[in-house]
C-alpha positions in Angstrom: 0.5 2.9 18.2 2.6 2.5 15.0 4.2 4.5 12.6 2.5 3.0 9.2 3.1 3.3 5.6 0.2 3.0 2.8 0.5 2.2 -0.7 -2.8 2.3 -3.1 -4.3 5.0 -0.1 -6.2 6.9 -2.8 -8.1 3.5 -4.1 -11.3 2.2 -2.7 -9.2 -0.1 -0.8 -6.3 1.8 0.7 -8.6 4.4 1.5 -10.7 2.6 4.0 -7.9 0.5 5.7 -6.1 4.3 6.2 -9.5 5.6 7.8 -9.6 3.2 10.2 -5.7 3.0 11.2 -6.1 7.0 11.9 -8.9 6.4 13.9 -6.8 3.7 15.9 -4.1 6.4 16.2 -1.9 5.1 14.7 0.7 7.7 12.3 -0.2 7.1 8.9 2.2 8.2 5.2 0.6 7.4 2.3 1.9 8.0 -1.4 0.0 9.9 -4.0 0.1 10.5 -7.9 0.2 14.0 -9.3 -3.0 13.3 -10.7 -4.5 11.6 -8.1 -8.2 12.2 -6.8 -8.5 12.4 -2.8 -11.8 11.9 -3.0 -12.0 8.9 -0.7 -9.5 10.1 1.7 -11.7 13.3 3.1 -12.0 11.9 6.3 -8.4 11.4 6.6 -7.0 13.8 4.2 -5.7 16.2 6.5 -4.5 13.8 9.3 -1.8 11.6 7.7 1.4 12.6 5.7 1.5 12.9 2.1 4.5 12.1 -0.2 4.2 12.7 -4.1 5.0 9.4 -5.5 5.9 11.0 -9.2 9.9 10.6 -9.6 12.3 8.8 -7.3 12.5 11.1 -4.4 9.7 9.5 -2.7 11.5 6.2 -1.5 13.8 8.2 0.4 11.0 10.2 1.9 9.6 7.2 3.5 12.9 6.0 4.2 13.0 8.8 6.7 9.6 8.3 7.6 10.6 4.8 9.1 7.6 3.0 9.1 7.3 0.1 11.5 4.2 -1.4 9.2 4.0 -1.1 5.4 0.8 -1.7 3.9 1.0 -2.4 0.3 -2.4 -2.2 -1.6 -1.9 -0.5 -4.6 -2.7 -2.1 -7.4 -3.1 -0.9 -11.2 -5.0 -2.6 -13.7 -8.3 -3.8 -11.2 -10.6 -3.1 -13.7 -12.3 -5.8 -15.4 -11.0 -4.3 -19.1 -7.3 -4.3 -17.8 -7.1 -7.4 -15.7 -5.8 -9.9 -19.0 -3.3 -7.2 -20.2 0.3 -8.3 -19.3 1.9 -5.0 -19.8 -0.7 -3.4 -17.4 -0.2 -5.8 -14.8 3.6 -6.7 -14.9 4.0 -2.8 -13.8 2.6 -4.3 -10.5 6.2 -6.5 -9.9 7.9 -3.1 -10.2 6.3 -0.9 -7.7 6.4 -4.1 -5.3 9.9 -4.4 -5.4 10.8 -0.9 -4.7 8.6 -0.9 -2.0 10.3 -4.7 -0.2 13.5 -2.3 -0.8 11.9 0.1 1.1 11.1 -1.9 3.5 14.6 -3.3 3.9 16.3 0.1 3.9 13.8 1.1 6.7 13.8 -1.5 9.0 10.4 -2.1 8.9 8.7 -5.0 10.8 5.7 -5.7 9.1 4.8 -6.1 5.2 1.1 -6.3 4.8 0.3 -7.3 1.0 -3.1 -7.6 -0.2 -3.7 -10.2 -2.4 -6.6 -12.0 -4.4 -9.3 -15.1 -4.5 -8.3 -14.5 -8.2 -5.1 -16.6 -7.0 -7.1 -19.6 -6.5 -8.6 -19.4 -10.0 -12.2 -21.2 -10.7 -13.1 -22.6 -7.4 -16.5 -23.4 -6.0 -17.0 -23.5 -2.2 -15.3 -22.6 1.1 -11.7 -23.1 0.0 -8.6 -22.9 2.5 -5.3 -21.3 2.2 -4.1 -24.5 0.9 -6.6 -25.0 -2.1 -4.6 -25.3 -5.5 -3.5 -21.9 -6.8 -4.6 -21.8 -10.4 -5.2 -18.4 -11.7 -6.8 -18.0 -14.9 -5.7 -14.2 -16.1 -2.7 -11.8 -15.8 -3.9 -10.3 -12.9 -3.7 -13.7 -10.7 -1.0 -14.9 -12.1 0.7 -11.7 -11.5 -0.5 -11.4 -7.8 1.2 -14.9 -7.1 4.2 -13.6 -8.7 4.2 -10.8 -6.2 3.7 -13.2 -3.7 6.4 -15.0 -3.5 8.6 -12.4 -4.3 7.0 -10.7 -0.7 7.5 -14.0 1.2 11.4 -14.8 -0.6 12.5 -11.4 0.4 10.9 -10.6 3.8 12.1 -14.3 4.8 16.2 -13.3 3.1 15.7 -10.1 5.4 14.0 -11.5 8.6 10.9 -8.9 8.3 7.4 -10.2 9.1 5.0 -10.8 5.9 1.8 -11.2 5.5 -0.1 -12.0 2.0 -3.8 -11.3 2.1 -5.9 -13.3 0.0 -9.2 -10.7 -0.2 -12.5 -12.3 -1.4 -15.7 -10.0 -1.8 -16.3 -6.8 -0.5 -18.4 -4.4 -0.4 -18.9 -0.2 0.7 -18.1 2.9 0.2 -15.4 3.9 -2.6 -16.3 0.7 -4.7 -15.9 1.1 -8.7 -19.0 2.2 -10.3 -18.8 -0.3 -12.3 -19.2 -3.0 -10.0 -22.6 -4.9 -8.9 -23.6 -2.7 -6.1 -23.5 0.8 -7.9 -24.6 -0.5 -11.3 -27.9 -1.7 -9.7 -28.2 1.5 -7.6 -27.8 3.2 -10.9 -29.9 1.1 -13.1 -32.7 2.1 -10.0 -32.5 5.4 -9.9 -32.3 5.7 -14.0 -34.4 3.1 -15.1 -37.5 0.8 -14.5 -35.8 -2.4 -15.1 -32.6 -4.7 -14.9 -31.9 -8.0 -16.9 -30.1 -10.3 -14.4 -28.8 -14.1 -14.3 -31.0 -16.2 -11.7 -28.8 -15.0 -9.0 -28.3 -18.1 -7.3 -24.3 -17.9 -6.8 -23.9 -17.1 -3.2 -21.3 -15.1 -1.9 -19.3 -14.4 1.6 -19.4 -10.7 1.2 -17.8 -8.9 3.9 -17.7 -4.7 4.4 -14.8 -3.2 3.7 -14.1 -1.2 6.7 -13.9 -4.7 8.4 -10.2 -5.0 6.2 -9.0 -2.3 8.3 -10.2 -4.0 11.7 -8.5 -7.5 10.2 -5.4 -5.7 9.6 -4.9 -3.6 12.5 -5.3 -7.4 14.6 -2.3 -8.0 12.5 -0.4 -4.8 13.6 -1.1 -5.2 17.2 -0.6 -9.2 17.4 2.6 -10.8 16.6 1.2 -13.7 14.7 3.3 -16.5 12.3 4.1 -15.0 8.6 1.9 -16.4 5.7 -0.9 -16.5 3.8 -4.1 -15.4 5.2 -7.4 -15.5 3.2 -10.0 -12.8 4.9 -13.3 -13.6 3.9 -16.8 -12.7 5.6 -18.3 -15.8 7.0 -22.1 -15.4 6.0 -23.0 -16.3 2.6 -25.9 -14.2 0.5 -27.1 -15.4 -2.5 -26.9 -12.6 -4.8 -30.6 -12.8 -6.1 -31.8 -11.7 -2.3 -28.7 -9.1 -2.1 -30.6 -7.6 -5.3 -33.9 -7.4 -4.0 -32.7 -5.6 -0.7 -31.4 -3.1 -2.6 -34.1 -3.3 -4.8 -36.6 -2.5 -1.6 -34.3 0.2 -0.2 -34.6 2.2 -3.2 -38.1 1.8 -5.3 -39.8 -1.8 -4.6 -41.5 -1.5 -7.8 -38.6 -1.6 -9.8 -38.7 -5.1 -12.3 -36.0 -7.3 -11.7 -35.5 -9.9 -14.6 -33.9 -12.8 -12.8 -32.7 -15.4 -15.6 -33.0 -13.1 -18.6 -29.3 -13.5 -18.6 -27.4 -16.3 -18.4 -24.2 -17.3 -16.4 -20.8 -16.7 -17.7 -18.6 -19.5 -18.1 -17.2 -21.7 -15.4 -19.5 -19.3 -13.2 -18.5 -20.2 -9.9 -21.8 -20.7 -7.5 -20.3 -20.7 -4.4 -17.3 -18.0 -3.3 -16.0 -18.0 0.4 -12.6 -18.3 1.7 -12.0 -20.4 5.2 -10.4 -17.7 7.8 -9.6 -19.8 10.4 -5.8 -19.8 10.0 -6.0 -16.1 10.6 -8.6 -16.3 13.6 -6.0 -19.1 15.1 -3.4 -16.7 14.7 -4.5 -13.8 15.2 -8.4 -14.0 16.8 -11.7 -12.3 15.6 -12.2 -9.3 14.8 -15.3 -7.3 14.8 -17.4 -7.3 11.8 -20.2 -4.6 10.6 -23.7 -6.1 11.0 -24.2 -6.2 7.4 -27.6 -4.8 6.7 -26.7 -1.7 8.2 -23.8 -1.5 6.6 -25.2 -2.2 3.3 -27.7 0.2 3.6 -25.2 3.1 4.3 -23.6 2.0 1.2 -26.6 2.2 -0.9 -27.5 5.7 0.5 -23.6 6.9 -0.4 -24.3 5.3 -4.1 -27.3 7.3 -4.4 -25.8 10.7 -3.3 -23.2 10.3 -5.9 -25.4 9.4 -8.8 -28.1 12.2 -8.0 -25.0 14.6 -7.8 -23.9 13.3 -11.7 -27.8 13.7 -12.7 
């Protein structure tokens, strides 16, 4: 088992990939703000070791953590509000350098970085690692940034990196403000939801199933690089809507095409993991009815909790 360090471990993504490790045993350190929630991390919350990331003390307090692994998936400025605001996201280039430095001062083997489809900018289809990189806000752009400045400096000091191009996902933790708890929402609140025809089809994957990709990383000494992760079924979203839509009240109304698509909508949104199953071979993904459906039931706790 490895001694592992978590950035972002409070966020819907960090949380989850934490979860798992512990239950992996593997010894987990995680930073936290002052202010902070640790509402995600009740599973965990007493199992791992905190460090208050507020001030400078708390590089040094990894430091002498030594962490073998460093996970990196904090992030600020996800939202959809924030992600064109260039003082928001540049923060990001910050934070990731004092954590590479961390990870230099350590000795740790592993940097695990999560990165974005958002790199790949308008695409339509099942795109490989290779597909042009053409990001079309701050946040991409500034994900690439961070990119290269993982691969140029784990590669200067010989430590293992490994950039994680996420596409869609799904579960527990998710903003509330995203597809899956708006409709829950709009169901439990309302009698009706305007909707575009719902035809884009997307490779959704459950987001424990991050923490199962990245522990094959830990455990397997695979090549450094790029890795897109990606679920491998597509769903259109229309019949992802009208699953939920069953689960919860099948009389709800469901206005496909009342609105219409965004601009340069993409139709089609999957990334090709094969250069990760090559490298480092499947992993074991949630059958992803069931894992929708405990999602859904989550959503609905919390929004009858807020009622």
């Amino acid at each position: 088992m490895a001694k592992v360090f978590i950035t972002g471990v409070t966020g819907f993504l960090g949380s989850n990939i934490a979860n798992y490790l512990v239950e992996q045993g593997h010894t987990i350190a995680a930073t936290y703000r002052d202010g902070s929630s640790r509402h995600l991390c009740k599973n965990f919350e007493g199992r791992i070791i905190w460090i208050l990331q507020d001030g400078n003390s708390w590089m040094e307090k990894v430091i002498d953590f030594e962490p073998e692994i460093i996970i990196h998936s904090a992030w600020i400025g996800v939202g959809h509000l924030e992600r064109n605001v260039w003082e928001i996201q540049s923060a990001n280039i910050i934070f990731t350098e004092q954590v590479l430095s961390v990870a230099q001062r350590s000795m740790t083997k592993k940097v695990i970085s999560l990165g974005s489809q958002a790199e790949y900018g308008v695409f339509d289809g099942c795109i490989t690692e290779e597909h042009v990189l053409n990001p079309t806000e701050a946040y991409g752009c500034v994900k690439l940034v961070c990119a290269e400045l993982v691969k140029q400096f784990c590669n200067h000091n010989k430590i293992d990196w490994f950039w994680l191009r996420l596409f869609s996902f799904f579960g527990i933790g998710e903003s509330e403000k995203w597809l899956i708890p708006t409709l829950v929402n709009k169901l439990l609140t309302t009698d009706h939801m305007d909707l575009t025809p719902g035809e884009q089809k997307y490779a959704y994957l459950y987001v424990e199933d991050l923490g199962r990709g990245i522990n094959q990383i830990i455990n397997v000494n695979g090549s450094s690089g790029v890795y897109n992760i990606s679920g491998k079924n597509l769903v259109s979203l229309k019949s992802l809507v009208e699953f939920i839509r069953d689960q919860i009240n099948p009389l709800f109304q469901l206005n496909f095409s009342k609105l219409s698509y965004r601009e340069n909508q993409p139709m089609h949104m999957q990334g090709n993991v094969s250069k990760f199953v090559n490298e480092f071979g499947e992993f074991e993904v949630s059958d992803f009815n069931e894992s929708l459906i405990l999602t859904v039931n989550h959503i609905k706790e919390q929004v009858k909790k807020h009622q």
